[in-house]
LOMAR-233098 format. One record per residue (C-alpha): chain; x, y, z. Coordinates in steps of 0.5 Angstrom, whole numbers, plus 2048, in hexadecimal, padded with zeros to 3 digits. Layout:
<recs>
<rec A, <X, Y, Z>>;
...
</recs>
This chain:
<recs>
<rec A, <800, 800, 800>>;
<rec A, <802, 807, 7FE>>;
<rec A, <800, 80E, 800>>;
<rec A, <804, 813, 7FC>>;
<rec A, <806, 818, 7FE>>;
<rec A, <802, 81E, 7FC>>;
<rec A, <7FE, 825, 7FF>>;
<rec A, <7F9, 822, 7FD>>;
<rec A, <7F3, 81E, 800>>;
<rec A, <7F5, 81F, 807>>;
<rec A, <7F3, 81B, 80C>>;
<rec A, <7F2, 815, 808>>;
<rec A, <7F1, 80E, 80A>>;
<rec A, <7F3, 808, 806>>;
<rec A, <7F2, 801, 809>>;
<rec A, <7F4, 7FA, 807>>;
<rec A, <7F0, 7F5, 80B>>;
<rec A, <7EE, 7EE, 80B>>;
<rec A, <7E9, 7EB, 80B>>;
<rec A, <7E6, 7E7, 811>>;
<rec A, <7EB, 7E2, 813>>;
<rec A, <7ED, 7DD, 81B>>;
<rec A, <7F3, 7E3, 81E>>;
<rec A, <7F3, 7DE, 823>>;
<rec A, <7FB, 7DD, 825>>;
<rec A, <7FC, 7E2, 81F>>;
<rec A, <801, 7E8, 81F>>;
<rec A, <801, 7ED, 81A>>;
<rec A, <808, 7F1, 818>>;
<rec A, <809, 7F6, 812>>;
<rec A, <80E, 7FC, 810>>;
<rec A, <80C, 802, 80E>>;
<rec A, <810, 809, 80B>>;
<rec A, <80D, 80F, 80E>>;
<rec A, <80E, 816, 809>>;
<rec A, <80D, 81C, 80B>>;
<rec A, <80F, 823, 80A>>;
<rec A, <815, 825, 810>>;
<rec A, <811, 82B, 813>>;
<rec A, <80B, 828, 814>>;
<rec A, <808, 827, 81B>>;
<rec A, <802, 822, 817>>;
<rec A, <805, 81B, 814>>;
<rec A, <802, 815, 811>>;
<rec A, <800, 80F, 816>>;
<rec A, <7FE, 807, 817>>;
<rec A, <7F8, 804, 819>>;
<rec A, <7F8, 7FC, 81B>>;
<rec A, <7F0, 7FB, 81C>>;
<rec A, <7EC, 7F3, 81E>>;
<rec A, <7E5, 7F4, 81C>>;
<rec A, <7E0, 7EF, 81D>>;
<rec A, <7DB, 7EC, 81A>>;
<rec A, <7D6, 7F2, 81E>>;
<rec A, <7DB, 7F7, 81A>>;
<rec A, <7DD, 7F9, 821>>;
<rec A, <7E5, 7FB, 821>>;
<rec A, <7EA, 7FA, 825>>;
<rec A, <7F1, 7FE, 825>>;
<rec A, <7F6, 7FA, 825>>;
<rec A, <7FD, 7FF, 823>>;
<rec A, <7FE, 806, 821>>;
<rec A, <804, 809, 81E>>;
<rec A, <805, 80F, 821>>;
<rec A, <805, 814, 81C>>;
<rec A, <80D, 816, 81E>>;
<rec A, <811, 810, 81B>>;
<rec A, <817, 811, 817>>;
<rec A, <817, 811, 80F>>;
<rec A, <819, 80A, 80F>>;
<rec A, <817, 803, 80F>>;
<rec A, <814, 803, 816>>;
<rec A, <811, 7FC, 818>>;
<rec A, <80A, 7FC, 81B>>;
<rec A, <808, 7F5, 81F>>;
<rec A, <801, 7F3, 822>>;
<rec A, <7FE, 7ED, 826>>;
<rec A, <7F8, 7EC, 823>>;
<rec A, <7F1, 7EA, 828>>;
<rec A, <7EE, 7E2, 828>>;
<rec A, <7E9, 7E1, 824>>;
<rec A, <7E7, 7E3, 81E>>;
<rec A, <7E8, 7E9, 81A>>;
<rec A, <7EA, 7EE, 814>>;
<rec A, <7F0, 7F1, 815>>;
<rec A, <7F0, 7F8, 812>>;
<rec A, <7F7, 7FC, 811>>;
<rec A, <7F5, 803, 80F>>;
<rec A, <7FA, 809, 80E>>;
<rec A, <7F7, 810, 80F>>;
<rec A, <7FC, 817, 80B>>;
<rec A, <7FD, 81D, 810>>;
<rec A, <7F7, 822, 811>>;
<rec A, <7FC, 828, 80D>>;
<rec A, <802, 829, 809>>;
<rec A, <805, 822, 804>>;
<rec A, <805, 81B, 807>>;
<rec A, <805, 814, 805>>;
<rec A, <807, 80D, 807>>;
<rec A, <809, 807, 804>>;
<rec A, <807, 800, 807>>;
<rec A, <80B, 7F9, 806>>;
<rec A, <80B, 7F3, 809>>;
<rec A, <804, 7F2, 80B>>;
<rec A, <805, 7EA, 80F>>;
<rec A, <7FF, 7E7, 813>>;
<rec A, <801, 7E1, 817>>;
<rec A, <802, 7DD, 81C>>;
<rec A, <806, 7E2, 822>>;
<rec A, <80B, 7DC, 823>>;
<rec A, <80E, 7DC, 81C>>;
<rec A, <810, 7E3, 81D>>;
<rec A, <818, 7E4, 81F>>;
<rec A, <81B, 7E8, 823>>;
<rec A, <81C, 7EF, 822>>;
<rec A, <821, 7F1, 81C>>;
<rec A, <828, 7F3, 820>>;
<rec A, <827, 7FA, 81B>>;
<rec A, <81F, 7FB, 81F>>;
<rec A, <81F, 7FF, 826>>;
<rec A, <818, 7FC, 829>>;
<rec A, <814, 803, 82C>>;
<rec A, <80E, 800, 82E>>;
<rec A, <80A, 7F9, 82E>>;
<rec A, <808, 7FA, 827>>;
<rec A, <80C, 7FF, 824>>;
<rec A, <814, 7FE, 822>>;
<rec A, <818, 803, 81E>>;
<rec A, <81D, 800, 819>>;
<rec A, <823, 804, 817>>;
<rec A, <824, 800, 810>>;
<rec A, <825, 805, 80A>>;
<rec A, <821, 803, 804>>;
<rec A, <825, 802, 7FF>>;
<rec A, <828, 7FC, 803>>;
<rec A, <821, 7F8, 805>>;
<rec A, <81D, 7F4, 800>>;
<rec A, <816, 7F3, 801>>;
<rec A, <813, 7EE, 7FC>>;
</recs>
């Protein structure tokens, strides 16, 4: 998914989502590039949500709008039952923003590894990676 960056449609929203699908035991993890203006006090951010069947949603990880221009790593546990996952990706309120997202993975948590040696772990869901573009191939 790519939000270009652009001054126009601030404030949009792209999302990526499953559909229903057993998160039982399920972790998510992807890598997003946030783009920005410098100066700007607004930036893009990322949303992980579960919805149920009743449409009920349930915020599971947010990126906090002031990640470095690079590849940062977003992880989620995703909740027991059953689920549509949605990512969605939202342009600052003002000014040129954008976002680029790779690596979209949903499965088991047991299969994620370790932290990358390059990755500096902020919060339980949100890790920062110190990887310039040119030396990470995404497929």
């Amino acid at each position: 998914m790519n939000l270009l960056e652009t001054e126009k449609r601030v404030g949009y929203v792209a999302a990526l989502e499953t559909n229903y699908i057993n998160t039982t035991d399920m972790c998510l993890e992807l890598f997003f590039w946030p783009v920005t203006e410098a100066n700007s006090l607004y930036r893009p951010s990322i949303l992980v949500l579960a919805v149920t069947e009743e449409t009920n949603k349930l915020e599971l990880a947010r990126s906090t709008g002031y990640e470095l221009e690079m590849w940062n790593r977003l992880f989620a546990k995703l909740p027991n039952g059953i689920y549509k996952v949605t990512v969605e990706a939202r342009r600052s309120d003002s000014g040129k923003s954008g976002m680029s997202i790779d690596d979209v993975v949903v499965q088991p948590c047991v299969s994620f590894g370790k932290t990358h040696p390059k990755c500096l772990k902020i919060t339980q869901y949100f890790v920062v990676c110190n990887f310039h573009a040119n030396h990470l191939s995404f497929s």
